[in-house]
C-alpha positions as CSV (number, residue, x, y, z in Angstrom):
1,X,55.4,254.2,86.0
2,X,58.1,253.1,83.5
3,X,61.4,251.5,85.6
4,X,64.4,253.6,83.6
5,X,66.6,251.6,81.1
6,X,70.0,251.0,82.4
7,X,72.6,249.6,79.6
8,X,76.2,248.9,80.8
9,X,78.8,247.6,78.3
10,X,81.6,244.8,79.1
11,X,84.0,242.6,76.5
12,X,84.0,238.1,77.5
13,X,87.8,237.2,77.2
14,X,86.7,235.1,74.3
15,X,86.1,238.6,72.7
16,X,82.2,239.4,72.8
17,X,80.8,242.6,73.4
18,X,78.0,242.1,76.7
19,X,75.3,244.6,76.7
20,X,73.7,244.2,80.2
21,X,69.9,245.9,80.4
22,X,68.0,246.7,83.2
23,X,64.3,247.7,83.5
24,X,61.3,248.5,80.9
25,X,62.0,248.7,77.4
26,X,59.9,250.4,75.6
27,X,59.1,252.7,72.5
28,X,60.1,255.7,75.0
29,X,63.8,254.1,75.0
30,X,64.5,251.4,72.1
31,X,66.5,254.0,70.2
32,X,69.0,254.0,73.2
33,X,69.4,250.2,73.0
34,X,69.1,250.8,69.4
35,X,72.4,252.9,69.8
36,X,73.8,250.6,72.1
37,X,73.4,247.7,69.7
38,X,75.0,249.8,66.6
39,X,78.0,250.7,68.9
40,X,78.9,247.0,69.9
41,X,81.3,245.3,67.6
42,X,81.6,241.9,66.6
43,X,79.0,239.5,68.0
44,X,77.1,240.6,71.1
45,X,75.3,238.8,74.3
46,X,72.4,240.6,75.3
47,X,71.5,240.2,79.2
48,X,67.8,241.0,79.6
49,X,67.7,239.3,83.2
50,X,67.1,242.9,84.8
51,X,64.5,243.6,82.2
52,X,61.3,243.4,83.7
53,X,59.1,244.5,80.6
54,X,59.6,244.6,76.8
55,X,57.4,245.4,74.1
56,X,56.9,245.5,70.3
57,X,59.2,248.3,70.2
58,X,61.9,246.2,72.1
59,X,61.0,243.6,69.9
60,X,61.8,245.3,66.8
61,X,65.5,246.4,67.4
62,X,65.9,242.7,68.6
63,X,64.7,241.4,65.0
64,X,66.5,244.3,63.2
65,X,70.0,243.7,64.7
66,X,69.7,239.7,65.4
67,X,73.1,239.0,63.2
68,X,75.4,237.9,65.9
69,X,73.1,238.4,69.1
70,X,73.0,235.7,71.8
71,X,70.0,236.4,74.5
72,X,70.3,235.6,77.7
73,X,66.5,235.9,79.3
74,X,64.5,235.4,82.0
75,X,62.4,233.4,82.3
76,X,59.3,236.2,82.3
77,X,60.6,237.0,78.6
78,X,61.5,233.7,77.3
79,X,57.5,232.8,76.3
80,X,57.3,236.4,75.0
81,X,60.6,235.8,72.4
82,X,59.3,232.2,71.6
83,X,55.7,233.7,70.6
84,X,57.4,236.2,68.6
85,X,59.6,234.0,66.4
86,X,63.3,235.5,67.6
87,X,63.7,232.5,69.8
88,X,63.9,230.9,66.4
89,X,66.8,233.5,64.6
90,X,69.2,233.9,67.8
91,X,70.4,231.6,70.5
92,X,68.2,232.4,73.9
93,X,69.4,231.1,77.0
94,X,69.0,231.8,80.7
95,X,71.6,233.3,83.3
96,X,72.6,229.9,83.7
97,X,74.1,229.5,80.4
98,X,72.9,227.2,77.6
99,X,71.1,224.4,78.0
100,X,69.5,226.3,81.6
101,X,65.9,225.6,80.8
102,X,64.9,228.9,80.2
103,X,65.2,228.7,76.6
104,X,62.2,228.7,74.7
105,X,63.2,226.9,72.0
Protein backbone atom coordinates (compact mmCIF):
# COMPACT_ATOMS: atom_id res chain seq x y z
CA UNK A 1 0.00 0.00 0.00
CA UNK A 2 1.24 3.41 -1.18
CA UNK A 3 2.12 5.82 2.21
CA UNK A 4 0.22 9.29 0.95
CA UNK A 5 2.38 12.30 -0.16
CA UNK A 6 2.42 15.04 2.31
CA UNK A 7 4.07 18.48 0.90
CA UNK A 8 4.21 21.38 3.38
CA UNK A 9 5.74 24.73 2.20
CA UNK A 10 8.10 27.09 4.52
CA UNK A 11 10.50 30.30 3.37
CA UNK A 12 14.67 30.07 5.18
CA UNK A 13 15.34 33.78 6.45
CA UNK A 14 17.98 33.80 3.87
CA UNK A 15 14.92 33.75 1.46
CA UNK A 16 14.51 29.99 0.03
CA UNK A 17 11.40 28.40 -0.57
CA UNK A 18 11.54 24.67 1.65
CA UNK A 19 9.35 22.07 0.16
CA UNK A 20 9.15 19.36 2.99
CA UNK A 21 7.82 15.66 1.52
CA UNK A 22 6.69 12.98 3.28
CA UNK A 23 5.95 9.37 2.14
CA UNK A 24 6.02 7.47 -1.50
CA UNK A 25 6.33 9.32 -4.49
CA UNK A 26 5.28 7.93 -7.21
CA UNK A 27 3.64 8.20 -10.81
CA UNK A 28 0.16 8.23 -8.85
CA UNK A 29 1.38 11.70 -7.20
CA UNK A 30 4.56 13.37 -9.05
CA UNK A 31 2.15 15.90 -10.68
CA UNK A 32 1.37 17.24 -7.16
CA UNK A 33 5.11 17.69 -6.34
CA UNK A 34 5.20 18.74 -9.90
CA UNK A 35 2.74 21.61 -8.91
CA UNK A 36 4.50 22.15 -5.80
CA UNK A 37 7.75 22.65 -7.54
CA UNK A 38 6.15 25.22 -10.24
CA UNK A 39 4.55 27.21 -7.36
CA UNK A 40 7.97 27.76 -5.35
CA UNK A 41 9.85 30.88 -6.28
CA UNK A 42 13.29 31.50 -6.35
CA UNK A 43 15.60 28.70 -5.49
CA UNK A 44 14.09 25.77 -3.52
CA UNK A 45 15.41 23.02 -0.77
CA UNK A 46 13.73 19.88 -1.19
CA UNK A 47 13.47 17.73 2.14
CA UNK A 48 12.95 14.14 1.12
CA UNK A 49 13.94 12.80 4.71
CA UNK A 50 10.19 11.58 5.27
CA UNK A 51 10.24 10.04 1.79
CA UNK A 52 10.42 6.54 2.15
CA UNK A 53 10.09 5.50 -1.68
CA UNK A 54 10.71 7.31 -5.03
CA UNK A 55 10.62 6.17 -8.42
CA UNK A 56 11.28 7.05 -12.06
CA UNK A 57 8.42 9.21 -11.90
CA UNK A 58 9.80 11.12 -8.91
CA UNK A 59 12.91 11.05 -10.63
CA UNK A 60 11.71 12.88 -13.54
CA UNK A 61 10.20 16.06 -12.01
CA UNK A 62 13.53 16.14 -9.99
CA UNK A 63 15.68 16.32 -13.42
CA UNK A 64 12.95 18.54 -15.05
CA UNK A 65 12.98 21.31 -12.37
CA UNK A 66 16.79 20.81 -11.01
CA UNK A 67 17.55 24.87 -11.72
CA UNK A 68 17.88 26.04 -8.23
CA UNK A 69 17.01 22.83 -6.22
CA UNK A 70 19.11 21.76 -3.22
CA UNK A 71 18.21 18.06 -1.84
CA UNK A 72 18.40 17.20 1.38
CA UNK A 73 18.07 13.09 1.43
CA UNK A 74 18.29 10.30 3.40
CA UNK A 75 20.35 8.25 3.36
CA UNK A 76 17.93 5.34 1.76
CA UNK A 77 17.71 7.74 -1.40
CA UNK A 78 21.07 9.19 -1.59
CA UNK A 79 22.54 5.80 -3.70
CA UNK A 80 19.26 5.98 -5.73
CA UNK A 81 20.07 9.97 -6.86
CA UNK A 82 23.85 9.06 -7.25
CA UNK A 83 22.91 6.08 -9.73
CA UNK A 84 20.69 8.29 -11.54
CA UNK A 85 23.07 11.18 -12.27
CA UNK A 86 21.02 14.22 -10.23
CA UNK A 87 23.52 13.91 -7.50
CA UNK A 88 25.71 15.27 -10.25
CA UNK A 89 23.18 18.56 -11.41
CA UNK A 90 21.99 19.66 -7.74
CA UNK A 91 23.61 19.86 -4.41
CA UNK A 92 22.40 16.66 -2.23
CA UNK A 93 23.01 16.77 1.32
CA UNK A 94 21.62 15.00 4.43
CA UNK A 95 19.43 16.53 7.42
CA UNK A 96 22.61 17.43 8.85
CA UNK A 97 23.49 19.99 6.41
CA UNK A 98 26.38 19.87 3.92
CA UNK A 99 29.22 18.08 4.22
CA UNK A 100 26.76 15.28 6.59
CA UNK A 101 27.98 12.22 4.80
CA UNK A 102 24.94 11.44 3.25
CA UNK A 103 25.76 12.95 0.02
CA UNK A 104 26.46 10.80 -2.72
CA UNK A 105 28.65 12.68 -4.43
Amino acid sequence: MTSPLTLSHARRADGASVLTVVGEIDQSNADALAAALDEARGAVVLDLTGVEYLDSAGLNVLFARSAGLELVVPPLLAPVLAVSGLAELVPVHGPEGPGSGASPR
